[in-house]
Phi, psi and omega in degrees: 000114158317093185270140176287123173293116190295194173293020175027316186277336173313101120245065166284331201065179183300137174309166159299307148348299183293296190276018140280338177291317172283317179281336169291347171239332159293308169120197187266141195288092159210177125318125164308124196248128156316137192263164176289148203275108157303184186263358138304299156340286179310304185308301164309323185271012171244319177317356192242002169289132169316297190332290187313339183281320198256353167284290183313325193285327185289335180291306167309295171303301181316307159313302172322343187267349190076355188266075166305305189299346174293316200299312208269350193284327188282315182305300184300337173287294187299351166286325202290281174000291185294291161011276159302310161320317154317292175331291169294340170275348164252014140322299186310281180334311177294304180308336193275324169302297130014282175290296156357302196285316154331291185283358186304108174358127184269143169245158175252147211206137172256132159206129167073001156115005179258140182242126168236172193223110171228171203307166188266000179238054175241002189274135217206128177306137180103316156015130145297088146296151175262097194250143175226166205288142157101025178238141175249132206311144184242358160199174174294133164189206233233099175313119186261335161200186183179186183188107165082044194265139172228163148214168175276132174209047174278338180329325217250293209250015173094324209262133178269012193248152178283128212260100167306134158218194228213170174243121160219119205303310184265041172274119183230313226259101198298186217201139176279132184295160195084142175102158182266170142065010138292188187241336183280132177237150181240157212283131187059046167235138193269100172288112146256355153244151150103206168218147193205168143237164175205172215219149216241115181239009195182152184195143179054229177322324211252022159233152193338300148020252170313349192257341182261310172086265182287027177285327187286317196333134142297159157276163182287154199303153123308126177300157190251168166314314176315299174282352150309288185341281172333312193297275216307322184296330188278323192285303197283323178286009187284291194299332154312301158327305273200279166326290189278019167292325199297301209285346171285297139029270190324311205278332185284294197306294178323302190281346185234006169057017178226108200265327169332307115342319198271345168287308202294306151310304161314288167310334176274334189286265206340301153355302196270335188253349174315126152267057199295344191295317190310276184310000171274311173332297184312306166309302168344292184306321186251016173256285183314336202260350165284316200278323177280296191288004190280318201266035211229025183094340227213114171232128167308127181254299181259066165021298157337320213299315181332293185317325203242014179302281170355311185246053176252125199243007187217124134277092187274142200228136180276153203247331179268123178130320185295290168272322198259186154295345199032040181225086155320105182243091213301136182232348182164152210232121172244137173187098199076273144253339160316141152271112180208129188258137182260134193227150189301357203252004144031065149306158144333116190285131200272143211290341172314302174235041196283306171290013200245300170319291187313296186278055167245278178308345166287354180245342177282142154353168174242339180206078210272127164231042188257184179254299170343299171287287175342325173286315167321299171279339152290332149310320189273337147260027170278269205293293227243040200276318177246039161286149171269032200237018176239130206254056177243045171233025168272149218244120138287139199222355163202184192201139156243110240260158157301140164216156180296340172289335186204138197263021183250177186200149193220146188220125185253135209237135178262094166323139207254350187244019189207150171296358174225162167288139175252142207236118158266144164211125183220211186157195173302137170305319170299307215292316158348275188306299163349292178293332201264333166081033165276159193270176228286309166351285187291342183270286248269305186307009182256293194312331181301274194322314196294327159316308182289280217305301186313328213287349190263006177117349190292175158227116228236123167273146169255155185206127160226172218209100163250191177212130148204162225241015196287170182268306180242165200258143181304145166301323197231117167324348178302315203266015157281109171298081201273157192236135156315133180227300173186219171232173171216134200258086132314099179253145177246089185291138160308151159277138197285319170292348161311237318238314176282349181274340140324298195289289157343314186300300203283345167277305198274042161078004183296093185282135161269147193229066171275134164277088202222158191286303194332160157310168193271333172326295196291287202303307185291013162284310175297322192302331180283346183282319181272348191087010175314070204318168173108338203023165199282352180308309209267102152246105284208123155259146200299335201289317185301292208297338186275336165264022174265132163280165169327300184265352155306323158339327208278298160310329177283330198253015130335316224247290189300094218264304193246123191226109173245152166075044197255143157260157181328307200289335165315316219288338183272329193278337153294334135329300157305318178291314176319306198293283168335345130329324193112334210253148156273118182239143189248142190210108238272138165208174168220354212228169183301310182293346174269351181283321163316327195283333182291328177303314199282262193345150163290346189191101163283135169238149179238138191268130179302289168313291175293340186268181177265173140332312157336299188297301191301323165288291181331319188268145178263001167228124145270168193252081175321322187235038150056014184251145207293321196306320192276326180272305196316316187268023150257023175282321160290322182303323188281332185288301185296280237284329147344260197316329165280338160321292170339308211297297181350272196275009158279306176300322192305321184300279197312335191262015192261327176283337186278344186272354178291293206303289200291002158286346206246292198315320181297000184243003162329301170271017158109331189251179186311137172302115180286292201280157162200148185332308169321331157314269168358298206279341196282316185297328212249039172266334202262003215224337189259333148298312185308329183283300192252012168223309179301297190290333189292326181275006175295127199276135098101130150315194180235350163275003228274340191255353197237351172232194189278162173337183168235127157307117186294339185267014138337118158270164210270330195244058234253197172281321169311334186277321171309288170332257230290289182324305178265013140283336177273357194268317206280306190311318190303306195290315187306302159338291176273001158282357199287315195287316185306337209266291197299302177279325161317348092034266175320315157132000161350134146302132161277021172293312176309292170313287192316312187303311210269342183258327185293328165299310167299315167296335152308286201305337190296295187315281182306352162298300181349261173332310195296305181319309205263043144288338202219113171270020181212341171227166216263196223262323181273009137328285182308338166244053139275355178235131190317129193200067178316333226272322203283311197272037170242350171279276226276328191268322139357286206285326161293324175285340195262333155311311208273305166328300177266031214259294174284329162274123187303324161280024136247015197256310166303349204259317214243017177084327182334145169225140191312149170283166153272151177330326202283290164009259178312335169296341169276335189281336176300309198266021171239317168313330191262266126044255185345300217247020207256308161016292197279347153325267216288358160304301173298322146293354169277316182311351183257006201203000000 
């Protein structure tokens, strides 16, 4: 489709109109994607499931048998089945699409002259983009101007060195990628250097990229421990399983001479002990569980990441954006011996410090999305509107960069009323002072001021100001004759939820770590707002960290709560100590220079709002709302779901042994066959919401926050927890052979036993579930909490008993013969009974 070439000088961007009209006709800036598993899919991959095979089979034999109405009741349990399984799995699909949408790469885009930041795969040919150093390109387009721009294009061309470009306005045709001094950049190539805008020329398919195709693909996860566990436990009870069928089979044929039957046995054993729950549950868990933390602020990158939420035993934390608001406020102004505190009630700023303002601005961004620079310019366009000191028919003409060697950064401005450049700059007060070659005198009387400002929570800038009439621009601000102009005092309010989220941290055993560029004056103001353990004396500074070896390191971050004046690259060797310590560390970044300490951390975050596209790949959690507040709960959030996993597959163990033992043991001993597939299919009707829907929505312990990490080297399935699973399997099962036993005894039919013993195993089964919510407070705690999914699992599962308990075609279906009232009360008080036990297993263990 043929476009009217725009204007080069336009840069307003696209209307709303316009670009929604282009993506509906262009389609969305993505990559051909795997399409999501429809509902013929799904359905086909649960037919193919052992259960379903073996369903099928016995349904087959049961014809052969001439016993139609079995057959068909079994093919309808397996369609109700099948049902569910859809259900839950295109649940799954959605929260996982969801997250998808979520995660999609954010881009900053000019429309209508306004610059927002929207998903990357909504950018439309004509799109302004806004590119800054950490951003990753979201299409191919046409630079319209920049100033010290590099990108990475090893994705694309192999070359590792970074690709100078240019800004040209009237570029519409792309260039095949690689060579300096172009104007193009393409969709997934990393701007590491500089700032630009660009006109949007190619999107999705139709870029270098999209054109390559599989270059993007991910690889498949490395499997975690966790799901090694699983595996193995589903390979030995699978092989178990399997073993004693063959051998009941055999033993059924031999002895009784109905080898049909004997299959038919054979297929209810297998039945009963296939753990088909286990890898699914596990995927339930941790795609819902992605999914809960997503609505908490926090999106998950890495799936795993859920899992190791649990054992974090450090949060190292940025202390601006982070603990704070990041709505930066000029709080006050030093310039010599003068003072002026800026106040709501916005006295008149006295002429003293008009030039302190002015090259404040002059060293910030011309459309600044630091919170810093914004406060300059809204201080300078309060005060200086109808001053001759805000300059914006001044051209930039060079940039000197912030570096960890020098904490300052200078902007050379060609003055439109004067014969020389004029260079602002401003930065860390030392790095400043640095530049400006004051003598001993003028640093101690800086260092006093700059202390009273730190000391009040601020965080205090130095502005300086040279001219030069040179041809070419010096390699180094050093070589600017700079004249000192003052400070500027900047407060950042704590975030009001920070202080109780602390406090969350140090009852579940959590250490807080803050990492801030400030002075220590400042960090120990806040760490004193928040309630920060540890106090503010022992503060750790960068120059000192530089000077420490490994292993003082390693001692010194034991104790030290708080790290000032620290740069990014620091930041991995607190992480590498941490770690070596012993500690599971979670570990907060925004900038190009955190990918590594994020990379390195057990669980990296990333800032959403503020970071780059760099940080955000590096990291396995992002932070949407940049708040401290949001990772402690989804540290509670990762802490409940461990724990219901467990339960999940604690139950899943225990409730599979009474159904195994009645398949195998009556008839070991001689007596009628309890169980047949139809049983079976009933229990796991009851066992398969409860397992991936019931237990995954059960909310939090009340303790969850109240105890220490969970150790990674924890097994999900450890010893204690197996004891107890086969102690609650075993009680069950002994239980209901005792009620089986007892009506043959009695003189039962065995339609009449099979009712009365299987009715005890429902009930069992639903002890099972209530008992095992809560392994530390007793079940009527637990049912304070709200937990709609479980009683629509439980109230199910008693009506649909009572159904076949009472209607004669299913009481035909299912071998029954009607109960008497005293009957069922017993199979109620034996069932119940079975798991009440582990009540009193818990109170003693609480006491």
């Amino acid at each position: 489709m043929s476009q009217k070439i725009p204007d080069p000088t336009d840069m307003s961007g696209l209307s709303y109109a316009e670009a929604h009209r282009r993506l509906q006709a262009e389609g969305k800036n993505e990559l051909p994607a795997a399409r999501s598993r429809n509902i013929p899919a799904i359905a086909l991959e649960a037919v193919r499931e052992p259960m379903f095979l073996l369903l099928l089979v016995a349904g087959v034999i049961y014809l052969l048998l001439g016993d139609v109405s079995d057959a068909l009741m079994l093919l309808g349990f397996v369609c109700m089945v099948i049902g569910i399984t859809i259900y839950q799995k295109l649940r799954t699909e959605r929260v996982l699409e969801a997250l998808r949408d979520i995660s999609s790469p954010r881009a900053l885009v000019v429309r209508e002259g306004v610059a927002q930041r929207i998903a990357g795969h909504e950018v439309v040919c004509g799109d302004i983009l806004i590119l800054a150093e950490g951003d990753r390109v979201s299409a191919d387009a046409a630079l319209i101007s920049c100033n010290d721009f590099a990108t990475d294009e090893s994705m694309l061309t192999g070359e590792s060195v970074p690709v100078r470009k240019i800004g040209q306005p009237d570029a519409f045709k792309l260039h095949p990628p690689g060579g300096d001094n172009l104007p193009f950049v393409y969709s997934g190539t990393l701007v590491v250097q500089g700032r630009g805008t660009a006109r949007v020329l190619a999107t999705g398919p139709h870029t270098e990229l999209g054109k390559i195709g599989k270059a993007l693909q991910v690889l498949d996860d490395e499997t975690t421990p966790l799901q090694k566990e699983i595996n193995r436990l589903v390979r030995n009870l699978a092989i178990v399983g399997v073993l004693l069928s063959l051998l009941l089979i055999i033993a059924y044929g031999l002895s009784r001479g109905d080898w049909l039957n004997g299959f038919l046995a054979g297929i209810t054993l297998a039945m009963s002990i296939l753990p088909e729950e286990y890898p699914f549950v596990l995927i339930v868990f941790m795609a819902m569980g992605a999914w809960r933390i997503s609505r908490h602020q926090v999106l998950t990158r890495r799936m795993p990441t859920v899992e190791t939420l649990g054992s974090a035993t450090v949060l190292c934390v940025d202390k601006t954006g982070t603990l704070t608001l990041n709505q930066m406020t000029v709080q006050q102004l030093i310039a010599g011996d003068a003072s002026f505190v800026v106040t709501a009630s916005r006295t008149p700023l006295p002429e003293t410090f008009h030039e302190l303002v002015e090259f404040s601005i002059l060293a910030s961004k011309t459309d600044p999305f630091d919170p810093m620079e914004k406060a300059f310019h809204r201080l300078g366009e309060y005060y200086l509107t109808d001053t001759e000191h805000l300059h914006r028919d001044w051209a930039l003409v060079h940039e000197y960069s912030l570096s960890p060697e020098l904490l300052a950064l200078s902007h050379v401005w060609r003055a439109s009323d004067r014969n020389e450049y004029v260079v602002a700059t401003k930065g860390a007060p030392e790095a400043v002072a640095d530049l400006c070659h004051l003598d001993e005198h003028q640093l101690s009387k800086l260092s006093t001021q700059v202390n009273i400002l730190a000391a009040q929570g601020m965080r205090v800038l130095g502005v300086a100001k040279a001219s030069y009439r040179g041809r070419e621009w010096p390699d180094v601000q050093h070589d600017f004759e700079f004249e000192f102009i003052g400070l500027i005092g900047l407060a950042d309010p704590v975030r009001p939820t920070v202080a109780a989220a602390v406090k969350d941290c140090t009852a579940a055993g959590i250490r807080v770590v803050m990492i801030t560029g400030d002075y220590p004056a400042t960090a120990a103001a806040i760490a004193q707002q928040i309630c920060l353990p540890g106090g503010c004396d022992n503060i750790i500074s960068g120059t000192e960290l530089n000077k420490m070896d490994d292993a003082t390191l390693r001692e010194r971050i034991r104790h030290n709560n708080i790290f000032a004046r620290m740069v990014p690259e620091q930041k991995l060797r607190l992480v590498n100590a941490l770690k070596a310590n012993g500690d599971i560390v979670a570990m907060t970044g925004d900038g190009v220079n955190d990918a590594p300490a994020l990379k390195a951390a057990h669980i990296g975050i990333a800032m959403g709002g503020r970071g780059t596209d760099v940080a955000r790949e590096a990291a396995a959690l992002v932070l949407l709302d940049d708040d401290f507040a949001s990772i402690v709960r989804a540290v509670r959030i990762g802490r409940s779901i461990f724990d219901n996993l467990r339960k999940a597959m604690a139950y899943i163990f225990a409730v599979h042994i009474p159904i195994a033992g009645l398949s195998l043991i009556p008839l070991l001993l001689g007596w009628p066959t309890v169980f047949v597939p139809v049983h079976i299919v009933f229990m796991e009707m009851i066992i398969n919401p409860a397992c991936s829907i019931a237990f995954e929505a059960e909310p939090a312990e009340h303790n969850v926050m109240r105890r220490p990490p969970r150790s990674p080297r924890e097994h999900l399935f450890g010893r204690q927890v197996i004891l107890l699973s086969l102690l609650q399997g075993t009680v069950l099962l002994l239980t209901t052979l005792i009620v089986l036993g007892y009506a043959l005894h009695h003189g039962a039919a065995e339609e009449e036993a099979r009712a009365l013993t299987f009715s005890t195993l429902v009930i069992g089964n639903i002890g099972l579930i209530l008992v095992n919510r809560s392994w530390q407070f007793n079940i009527f705690s637990s049912l304070n909490n709200s937990n709609s999914a479980l009683w629509w699992v439980v109230g199910g599962a008693l009506s649909f008993l009572l159904l076949t308990l009472h209607l004669p075609f299913l009481r035909g279906i299912f071998h029954f013969a009607p109960l008497t009232p005293s009957q069922l009360a017993l199979s109620f008080a034996a069932g119940l009974c079975s798991v009440l036990w582990f009540e009193l297993f818990k109170l003693i263990r609480r006491h």
